[in-house]
BALOBA-1460 file (C-alpha; in Angstrom, 3 decimals):
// residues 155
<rec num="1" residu="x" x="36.962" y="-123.920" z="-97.952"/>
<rec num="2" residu="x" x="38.219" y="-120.733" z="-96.096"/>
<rec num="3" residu="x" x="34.429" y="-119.678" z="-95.652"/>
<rec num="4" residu="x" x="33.670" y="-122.799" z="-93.714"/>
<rec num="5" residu="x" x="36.508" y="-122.629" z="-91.265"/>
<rec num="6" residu="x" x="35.848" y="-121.149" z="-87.540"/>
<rec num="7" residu="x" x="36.056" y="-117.661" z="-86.955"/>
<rec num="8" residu="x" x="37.733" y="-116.059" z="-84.190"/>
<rec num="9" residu="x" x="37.196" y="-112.374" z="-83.697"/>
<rec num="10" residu="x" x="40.114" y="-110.700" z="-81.944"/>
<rec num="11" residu="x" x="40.795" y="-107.226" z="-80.468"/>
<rec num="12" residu="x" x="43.506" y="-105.564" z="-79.639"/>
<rec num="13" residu="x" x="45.037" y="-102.103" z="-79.137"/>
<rec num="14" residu="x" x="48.850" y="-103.516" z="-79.949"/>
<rec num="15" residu="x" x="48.812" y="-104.179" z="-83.620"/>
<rec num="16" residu="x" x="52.021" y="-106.611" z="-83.086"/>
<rec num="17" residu="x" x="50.155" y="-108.421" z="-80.174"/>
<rec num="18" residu="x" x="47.145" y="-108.618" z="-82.286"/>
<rec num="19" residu="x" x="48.897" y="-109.446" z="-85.486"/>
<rec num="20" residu="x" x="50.986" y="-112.506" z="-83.532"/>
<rec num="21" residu="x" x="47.666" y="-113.623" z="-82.017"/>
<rec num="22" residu="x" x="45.969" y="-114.025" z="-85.396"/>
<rec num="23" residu="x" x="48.695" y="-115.713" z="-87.405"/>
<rec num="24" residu="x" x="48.480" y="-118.500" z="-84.864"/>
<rec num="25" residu="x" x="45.532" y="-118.827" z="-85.057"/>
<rec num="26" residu="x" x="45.597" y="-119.088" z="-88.845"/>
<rec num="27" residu="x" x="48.047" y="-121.256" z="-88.780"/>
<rec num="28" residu="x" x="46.210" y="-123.499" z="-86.917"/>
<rec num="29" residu="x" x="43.315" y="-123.402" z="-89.408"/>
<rec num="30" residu="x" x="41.142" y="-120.864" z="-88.047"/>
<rec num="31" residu="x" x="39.728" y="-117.534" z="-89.707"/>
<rec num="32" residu="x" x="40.721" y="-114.574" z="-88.324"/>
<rec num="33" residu="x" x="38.872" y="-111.345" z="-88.006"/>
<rec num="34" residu="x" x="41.821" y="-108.950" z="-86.205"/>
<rec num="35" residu="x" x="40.433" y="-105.233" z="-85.171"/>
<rec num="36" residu="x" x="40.782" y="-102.614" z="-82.889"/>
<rec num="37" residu="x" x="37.967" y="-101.809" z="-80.355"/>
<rec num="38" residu="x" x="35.465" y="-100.005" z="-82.736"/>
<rec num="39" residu="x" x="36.273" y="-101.632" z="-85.960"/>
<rec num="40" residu="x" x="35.122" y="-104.959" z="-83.673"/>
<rec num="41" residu="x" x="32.259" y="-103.809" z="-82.815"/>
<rec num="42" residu="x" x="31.414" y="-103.276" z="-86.261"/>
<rec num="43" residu="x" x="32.281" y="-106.699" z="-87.262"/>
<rec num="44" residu="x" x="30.182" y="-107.915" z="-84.542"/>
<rec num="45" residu="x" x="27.138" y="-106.389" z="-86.404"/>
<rec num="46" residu="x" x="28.002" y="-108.590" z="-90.175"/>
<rec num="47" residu="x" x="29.479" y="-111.877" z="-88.551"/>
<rec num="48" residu="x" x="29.054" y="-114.484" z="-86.000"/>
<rec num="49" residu="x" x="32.162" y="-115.515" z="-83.966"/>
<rec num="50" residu="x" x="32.567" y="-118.833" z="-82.207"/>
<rec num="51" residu="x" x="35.121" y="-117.054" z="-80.051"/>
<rec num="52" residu="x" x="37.243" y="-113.995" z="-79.348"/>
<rec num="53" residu="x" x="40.569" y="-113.185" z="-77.782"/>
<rec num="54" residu="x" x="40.263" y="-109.903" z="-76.043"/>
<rec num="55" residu="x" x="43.988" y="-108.062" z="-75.933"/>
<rec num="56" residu="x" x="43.077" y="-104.794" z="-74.285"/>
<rec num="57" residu="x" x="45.060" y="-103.020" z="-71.548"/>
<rec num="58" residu="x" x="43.630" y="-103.335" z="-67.963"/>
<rec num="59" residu="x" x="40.254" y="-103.089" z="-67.760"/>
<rec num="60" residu="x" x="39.365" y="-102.534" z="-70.891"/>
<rec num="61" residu="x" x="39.839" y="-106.178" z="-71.736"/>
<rec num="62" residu="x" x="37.089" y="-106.802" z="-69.590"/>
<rec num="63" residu="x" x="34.770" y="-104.215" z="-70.365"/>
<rec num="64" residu="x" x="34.697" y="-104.705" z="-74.318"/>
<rec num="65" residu="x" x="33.620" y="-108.655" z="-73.229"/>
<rec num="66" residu="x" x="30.637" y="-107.342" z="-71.409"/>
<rec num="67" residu="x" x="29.763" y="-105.061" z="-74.616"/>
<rec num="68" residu="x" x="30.719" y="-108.452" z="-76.905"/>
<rec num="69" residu="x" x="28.328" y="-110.494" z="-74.561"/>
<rec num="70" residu="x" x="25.179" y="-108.221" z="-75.245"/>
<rec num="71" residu="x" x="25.945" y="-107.659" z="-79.163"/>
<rec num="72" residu="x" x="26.934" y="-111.600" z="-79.203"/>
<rec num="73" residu="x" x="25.225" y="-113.498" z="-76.356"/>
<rec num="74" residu="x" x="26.832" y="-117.134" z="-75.277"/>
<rec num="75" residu="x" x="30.519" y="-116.073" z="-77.213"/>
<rec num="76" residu="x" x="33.182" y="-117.468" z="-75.536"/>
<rec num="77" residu="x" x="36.233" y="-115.113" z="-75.213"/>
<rec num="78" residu="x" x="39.954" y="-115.093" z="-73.893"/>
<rec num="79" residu="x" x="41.264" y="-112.138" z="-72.390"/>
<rec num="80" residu="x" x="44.917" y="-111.537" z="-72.464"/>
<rec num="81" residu="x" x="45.864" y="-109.286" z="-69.487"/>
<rec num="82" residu="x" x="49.061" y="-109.052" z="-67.659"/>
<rec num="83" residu="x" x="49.763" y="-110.750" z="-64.770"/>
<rec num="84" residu="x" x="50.050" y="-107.889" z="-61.656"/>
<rec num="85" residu="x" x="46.109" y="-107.192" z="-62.887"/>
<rec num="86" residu="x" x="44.620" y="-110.589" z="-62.791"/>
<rec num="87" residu="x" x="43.559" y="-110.345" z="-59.108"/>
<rec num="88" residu="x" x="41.509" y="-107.027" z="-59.872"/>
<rec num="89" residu="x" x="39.238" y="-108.218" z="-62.327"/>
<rec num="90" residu="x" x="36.027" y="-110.299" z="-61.953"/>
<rec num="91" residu="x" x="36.180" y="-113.061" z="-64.425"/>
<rec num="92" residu="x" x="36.061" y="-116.975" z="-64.732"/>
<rec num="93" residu="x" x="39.451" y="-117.767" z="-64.335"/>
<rec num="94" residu="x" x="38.938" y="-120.107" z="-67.615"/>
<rec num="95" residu="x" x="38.565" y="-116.944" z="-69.647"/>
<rec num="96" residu="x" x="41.685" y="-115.184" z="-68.789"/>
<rec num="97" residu="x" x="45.333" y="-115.694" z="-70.011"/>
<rec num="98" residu="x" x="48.246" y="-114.075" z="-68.774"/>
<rec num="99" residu="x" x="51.380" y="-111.637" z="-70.718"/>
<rec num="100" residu="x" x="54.026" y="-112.508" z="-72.036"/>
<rec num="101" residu="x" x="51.495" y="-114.941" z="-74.896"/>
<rec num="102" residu="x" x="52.828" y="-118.514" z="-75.321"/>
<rec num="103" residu="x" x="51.387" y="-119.616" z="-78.380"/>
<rec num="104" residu="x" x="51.030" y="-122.790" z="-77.493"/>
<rec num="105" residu="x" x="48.731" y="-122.185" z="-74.212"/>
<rec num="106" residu="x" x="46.692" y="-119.579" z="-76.515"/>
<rec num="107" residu="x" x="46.270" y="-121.665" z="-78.661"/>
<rec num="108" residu="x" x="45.010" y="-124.502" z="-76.624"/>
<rec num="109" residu="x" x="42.825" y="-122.401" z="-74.593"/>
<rec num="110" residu="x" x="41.449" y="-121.353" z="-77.487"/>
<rec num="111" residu="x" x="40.411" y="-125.005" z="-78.327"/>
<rec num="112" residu="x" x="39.030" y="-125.462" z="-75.295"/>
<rec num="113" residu="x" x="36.628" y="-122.235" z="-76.042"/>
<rec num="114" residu="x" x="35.481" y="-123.476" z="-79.315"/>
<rec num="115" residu="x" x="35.187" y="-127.695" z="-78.351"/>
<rec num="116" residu="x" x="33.127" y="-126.539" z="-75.066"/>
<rec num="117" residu="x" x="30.816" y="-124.377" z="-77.171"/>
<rec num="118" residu="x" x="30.125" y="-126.881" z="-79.719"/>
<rec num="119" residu="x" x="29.971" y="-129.016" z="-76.563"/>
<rec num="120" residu="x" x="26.028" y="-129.409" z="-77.134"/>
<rec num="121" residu="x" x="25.820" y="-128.740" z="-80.982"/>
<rec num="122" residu="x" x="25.881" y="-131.515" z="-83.432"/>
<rec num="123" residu="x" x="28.964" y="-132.355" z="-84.409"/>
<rec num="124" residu="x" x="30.350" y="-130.649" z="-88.276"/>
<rec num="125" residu="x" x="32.604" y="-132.870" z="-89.465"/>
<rec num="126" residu="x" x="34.481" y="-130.232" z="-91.758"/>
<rec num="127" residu="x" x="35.055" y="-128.519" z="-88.515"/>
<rec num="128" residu="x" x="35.718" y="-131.362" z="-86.564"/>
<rec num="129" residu="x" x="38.163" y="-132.476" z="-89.563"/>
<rec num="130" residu="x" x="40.521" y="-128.624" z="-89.173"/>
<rec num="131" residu="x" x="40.470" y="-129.111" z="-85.372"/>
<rec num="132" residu="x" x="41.750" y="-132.376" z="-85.767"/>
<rec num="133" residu="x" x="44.042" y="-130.385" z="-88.384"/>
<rec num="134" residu="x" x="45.209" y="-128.022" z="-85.829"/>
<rec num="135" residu="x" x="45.472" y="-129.830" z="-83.167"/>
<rec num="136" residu="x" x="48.077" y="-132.127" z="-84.603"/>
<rec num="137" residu="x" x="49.901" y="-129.029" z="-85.498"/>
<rec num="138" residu="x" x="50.045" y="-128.218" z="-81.884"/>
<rec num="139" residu="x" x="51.295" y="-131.332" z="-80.923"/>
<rec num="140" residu="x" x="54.661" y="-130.982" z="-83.694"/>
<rec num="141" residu="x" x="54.924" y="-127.463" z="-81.901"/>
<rec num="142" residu="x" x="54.723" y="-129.160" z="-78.623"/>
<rec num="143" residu="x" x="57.442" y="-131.809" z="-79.983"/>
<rec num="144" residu="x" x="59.491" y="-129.766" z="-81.656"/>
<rec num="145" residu="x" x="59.861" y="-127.053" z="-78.082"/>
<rec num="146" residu="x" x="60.319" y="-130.310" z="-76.016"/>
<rec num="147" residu="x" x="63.154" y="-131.568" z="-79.004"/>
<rec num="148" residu="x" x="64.608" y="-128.034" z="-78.385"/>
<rec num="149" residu="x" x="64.982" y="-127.902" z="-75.084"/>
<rec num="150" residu="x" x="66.217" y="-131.183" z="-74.878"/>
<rec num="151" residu="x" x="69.088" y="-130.276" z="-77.352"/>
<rec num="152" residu="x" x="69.930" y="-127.475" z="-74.773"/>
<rec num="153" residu="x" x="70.049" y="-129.095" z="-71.883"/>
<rec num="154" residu="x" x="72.387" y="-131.577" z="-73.745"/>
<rec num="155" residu="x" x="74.667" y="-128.730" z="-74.457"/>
């Protein structure tokens, strides 16, 4: 079943950033393919993505999604960049996410990426069926933060 799950290709200097980034997103059903800058590329050659997070410093974010968009045409990517740099680089605001990562927002954009891209497709139920999966997953995280900071506002 893991070989019919989603991939998500994602790229990052950071190995903790990109390690945190992928175990969300396996836990939320996907299949990860985690690499630096180079070893991404090369995965671009043997796989198709239905989306990538980008987690490069400054600009570099940016410029490995214009290299992704010639070896991949029509991938949708994220691009994790820190906030003091957002109003220097020429994106779609929809493609950019700021430091520090909440999981939950990654996640959902993330979602978003892979529901608007299959937007036009017909639908795959098995994929439809781990979305639904992971989606539900993100609602129990969305309970359980809202439980906790309940409880903490109680105290």
């Amino acid at each position: 079943m893991a070989g019919t799950r989603p991939t998500i290709l994602v790229v990052g200097d950071d190995g903790d950033e990109r390690t945190a980034i992928a175990v969300v997103l396996r836990d939320a059903g996907f299949a990860v393919v985690a690499a630096q800058d180079r070893s991404a590329c090369h995965a671009l050659t043997r796989k198709r993505f239905v989306a990538a997070v980008i987690a490069l410093p400054d600009h570099a974010g940016v410029e490995f999604h214009r290299r992704l968009s010639r070896r991949q045409p029509g991938l949708p990517a994220l691009i994790v960049i820190e906030p003091a740099a957002i109003r220097f680089i020429d994106a779609e605001d929809d493609t950019l996410v700021t430091r520090p990562l909440d999981p939950r927002e990654l996640l959902g954009r993330v979602f978003e990426l892979v529901l608007r891209r299959d937007g036009g497709a017909s639908p795959d139920h098995s994929h439809a069926a781990e979305r639904g999966i992971a989606a539900a997953r993100l609602a129990c995280l969305d309970g359980r933060h809202s439980d906790a900071a309940g409880r903490q506002a109680a105290d």
